[in-house]
Every structure is written in C-alpha cells, then in structure tokens.
C-alpha positions in Angstrom: 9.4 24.5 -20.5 6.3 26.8 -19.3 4.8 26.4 -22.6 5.0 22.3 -22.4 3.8 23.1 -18.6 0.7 24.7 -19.8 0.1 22.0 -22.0 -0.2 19.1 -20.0 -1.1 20.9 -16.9 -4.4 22.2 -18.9 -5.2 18.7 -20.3 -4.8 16.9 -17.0 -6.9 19.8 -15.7 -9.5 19.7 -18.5 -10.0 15.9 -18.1 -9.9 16.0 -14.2 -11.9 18.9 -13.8 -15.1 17.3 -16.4 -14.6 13.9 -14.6 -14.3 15.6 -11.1 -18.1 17.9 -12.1 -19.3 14.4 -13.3 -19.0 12.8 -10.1 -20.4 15.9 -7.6 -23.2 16.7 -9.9 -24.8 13.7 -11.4 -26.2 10.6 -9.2 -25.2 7.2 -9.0 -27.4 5.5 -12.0 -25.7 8.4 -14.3 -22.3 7.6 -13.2 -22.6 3.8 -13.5 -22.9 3.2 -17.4 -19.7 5.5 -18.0 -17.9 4.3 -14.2 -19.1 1.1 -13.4 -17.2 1.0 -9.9 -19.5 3.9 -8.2 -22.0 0.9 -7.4 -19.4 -0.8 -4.9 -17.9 2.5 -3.2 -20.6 4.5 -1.4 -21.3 7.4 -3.2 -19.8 9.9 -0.6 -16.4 8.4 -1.3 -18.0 9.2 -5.1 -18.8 12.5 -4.5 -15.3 13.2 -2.2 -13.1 11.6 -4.8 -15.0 14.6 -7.7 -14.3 17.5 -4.7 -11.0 16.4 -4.8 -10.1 16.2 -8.6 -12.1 19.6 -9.0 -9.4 21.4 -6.3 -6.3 19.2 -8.1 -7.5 21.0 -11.7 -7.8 24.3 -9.7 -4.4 23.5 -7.9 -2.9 22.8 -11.4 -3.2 25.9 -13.0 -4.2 28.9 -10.5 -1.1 28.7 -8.4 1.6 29.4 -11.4 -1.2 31.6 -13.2 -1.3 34.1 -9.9 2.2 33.7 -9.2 0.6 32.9 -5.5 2.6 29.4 -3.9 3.3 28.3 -7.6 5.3 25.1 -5.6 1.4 23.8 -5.1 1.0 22.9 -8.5 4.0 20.2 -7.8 1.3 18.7 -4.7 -1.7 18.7 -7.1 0.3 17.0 -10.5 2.0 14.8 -7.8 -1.9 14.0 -5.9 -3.1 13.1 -9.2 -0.4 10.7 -9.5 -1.2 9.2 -6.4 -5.2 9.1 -7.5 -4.5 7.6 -10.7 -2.5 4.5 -8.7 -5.0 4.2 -6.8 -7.8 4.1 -9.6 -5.4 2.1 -11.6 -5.4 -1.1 -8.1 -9.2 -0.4 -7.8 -9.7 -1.6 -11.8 -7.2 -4.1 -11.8 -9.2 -5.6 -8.1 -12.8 -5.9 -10.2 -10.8 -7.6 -12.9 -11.1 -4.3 -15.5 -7.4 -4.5 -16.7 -9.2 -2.9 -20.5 -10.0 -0.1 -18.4 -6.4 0.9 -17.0 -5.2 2.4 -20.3 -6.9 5.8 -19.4 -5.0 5.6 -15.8 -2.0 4.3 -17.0 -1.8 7.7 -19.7 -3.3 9.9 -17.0 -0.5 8.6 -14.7 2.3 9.6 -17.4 0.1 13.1 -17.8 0.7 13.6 -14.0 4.1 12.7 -13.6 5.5 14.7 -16.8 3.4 18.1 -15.4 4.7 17.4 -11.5 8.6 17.1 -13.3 7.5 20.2 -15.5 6.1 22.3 -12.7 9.8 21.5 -11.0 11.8 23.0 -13.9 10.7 26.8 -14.0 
C-alpha cells in the first residue's frame, strides 16, 4: 500500500505543485489562455488558490517522507478533494462542463491517496 501511496500521492503532487507555481509566478494574461476563469476571480484569490496547492503538494509527500505528523498528508489529499469540488462548481457555473474531466480525475486522484494515506 506505501508503494500505490507514493504513486498517486507524487502525481497529485507533481500536477498540483506545476499548476500551483503557474498561478503565483506568472500574471493574469499568461494564465488566461491555459485557465480562462482567472479573468473573473481577482487575481489574489489567483495567486492564494497557487500558495495553497503549492503547501497541499508539500503536505502530500513531506509529512510520511520525515515520519514528522504523517496523519497531515490525510488533511492535504482530503483539501485537494475539497479544491477540486470546488473548481469542478466554478466550471460547471461559466458553462465549461468539457473542462471538468481534469477535476473529475483529480478528484478520484485525491480521494484514492486520502484512503491510501489511512491504510499504513
């Protein structure tokens, strides 16, 4: 089970942790051909919603790696559930249901290493 762990924990973390950089470190007219919703949320919310999935990748994987409160990798897997609903109601809102496949996997991803993290 640690092994399957590692595996979906470092995919959701890999994924998370390149969208999260994308959203702190470029500026709005980058984002928007690749995430057309930054133009209607202000770009703090932008920039807070990046902060956040950079410290769920970290919260992923540093936790069980240090042996340090490895139960926090249950919060992070189980926060990017939570962020992936709440993508998944913001696309289906501007009418983007095309655009919920990634979320929908993402949301499967999170719940499957939150269930793994549980086990071991």
């Amino acid at each position: 089970m640690e092994i399957a762990y590692w595996i979906v924990a470092g995919l959701l973390a890999a994924f998370h942790l390149y969208a999260g950089g994308k959203k702190v470190a470029q500026s709005k007219e980058r984002l928007a051909p690749m995430m057309g919703w930054v133009d209607t949320v202000p770009m703090g919310a932008v920039r807070g919603i990046g902060t956040i999935e950079i410290l769920g990748a970290a919260g992923l994987v540093l936790p069980p790696l240090t042996g340090t409160a490895p139960a926090l990798a249950i919060f992070a897997a189980l926060g990017f559930l939570v962020l992936q609903i709440l993508a998944t109601a913001l696309h289906l809102s501007r009418g983007e249901v095309k655009e919920t496949g990634l979320n929908v996997g993402l949301i499967a991803l999170a719940g499957v290493a939150a269930w793994l993290a549980t086990t071991w």
